[in-house]
N, C-alpha and C positions, 0 to 999 in steps of 0.2 A: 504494500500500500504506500509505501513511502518514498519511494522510486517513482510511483506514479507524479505522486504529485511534485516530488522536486522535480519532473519535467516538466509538469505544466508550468509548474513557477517561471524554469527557463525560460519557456515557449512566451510566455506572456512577456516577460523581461525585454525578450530579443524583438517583440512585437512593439512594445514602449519606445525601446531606444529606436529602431527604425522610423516610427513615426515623430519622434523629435527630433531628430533628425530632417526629417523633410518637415518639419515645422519651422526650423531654423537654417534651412536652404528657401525657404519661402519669406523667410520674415528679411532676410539676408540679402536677397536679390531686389527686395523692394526698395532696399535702405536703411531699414530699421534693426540695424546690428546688433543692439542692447537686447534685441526679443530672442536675436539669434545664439547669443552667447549664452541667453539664459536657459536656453533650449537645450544648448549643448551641455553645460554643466550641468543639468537636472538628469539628460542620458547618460553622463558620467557617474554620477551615484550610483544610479541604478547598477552602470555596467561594472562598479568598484567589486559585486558578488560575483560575476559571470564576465570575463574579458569583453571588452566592444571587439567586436567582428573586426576583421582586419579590413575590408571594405572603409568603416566609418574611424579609423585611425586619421584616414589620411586626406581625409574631409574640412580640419579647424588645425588651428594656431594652438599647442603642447604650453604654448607661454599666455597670449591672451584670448582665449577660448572666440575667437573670429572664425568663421564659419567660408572656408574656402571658393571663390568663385575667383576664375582666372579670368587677369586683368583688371579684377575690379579690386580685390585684398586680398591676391597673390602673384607675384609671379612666379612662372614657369619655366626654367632653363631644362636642357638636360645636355649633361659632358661627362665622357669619360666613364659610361657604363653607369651613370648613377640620375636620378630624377632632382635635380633641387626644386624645394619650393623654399620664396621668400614671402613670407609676410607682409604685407604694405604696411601695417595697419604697428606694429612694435618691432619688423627689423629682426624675428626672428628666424633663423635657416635650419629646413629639415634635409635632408639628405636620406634617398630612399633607393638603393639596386635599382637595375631592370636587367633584360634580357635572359638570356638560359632557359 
């Protein structure tokens, strides 16, 4: 019986942070960052039990929880086997692989 439900629990979890997530890609795109940030840090909680999916890692700002849209509060390079993203918005740099 127990198994059961810490899957739903999951299941619900990963359905929460999904959807604040496109709550704060909606709130993001319009302008209103603040809604988005607080979107992202409320799916952080959540995913503090259960890791955030590796998809929604690479979505916000690790320093000021900014909700990724390229061009608008990120730029995009890639060199040298690797993805950089800078942050517009506090100047922070992720570095992430690609290829293989």
């Amino acid at each position: 019986m127990y198994r059961r439900e810490a899957a739903e629990a999951k299941r619900i979890a990963r359905e929460r942070i999904d959807y604040l997530f496109s709550l704060a890609g909606n709130f993001a795109s319009r302008g209103e960052e603040e809604w988005g940030r607080r979107y992202i840090s409320l799916a952080i909680r959540i995913g503090m039990r259960l890791d955030l999916p590796v998809g929604h890692r690479r979505e916000y700002c690790r320093n000021c929880l900014t909700y990724f849209i390229p061009s608008k509060t990120v730029r995009v390079r890639v060199t040298r086997g690797r993805v950089v993203l800078t942050c517009l918005r506090c100047g922070h740099i992720a570095r992430f692989p690609y290829g293989r």
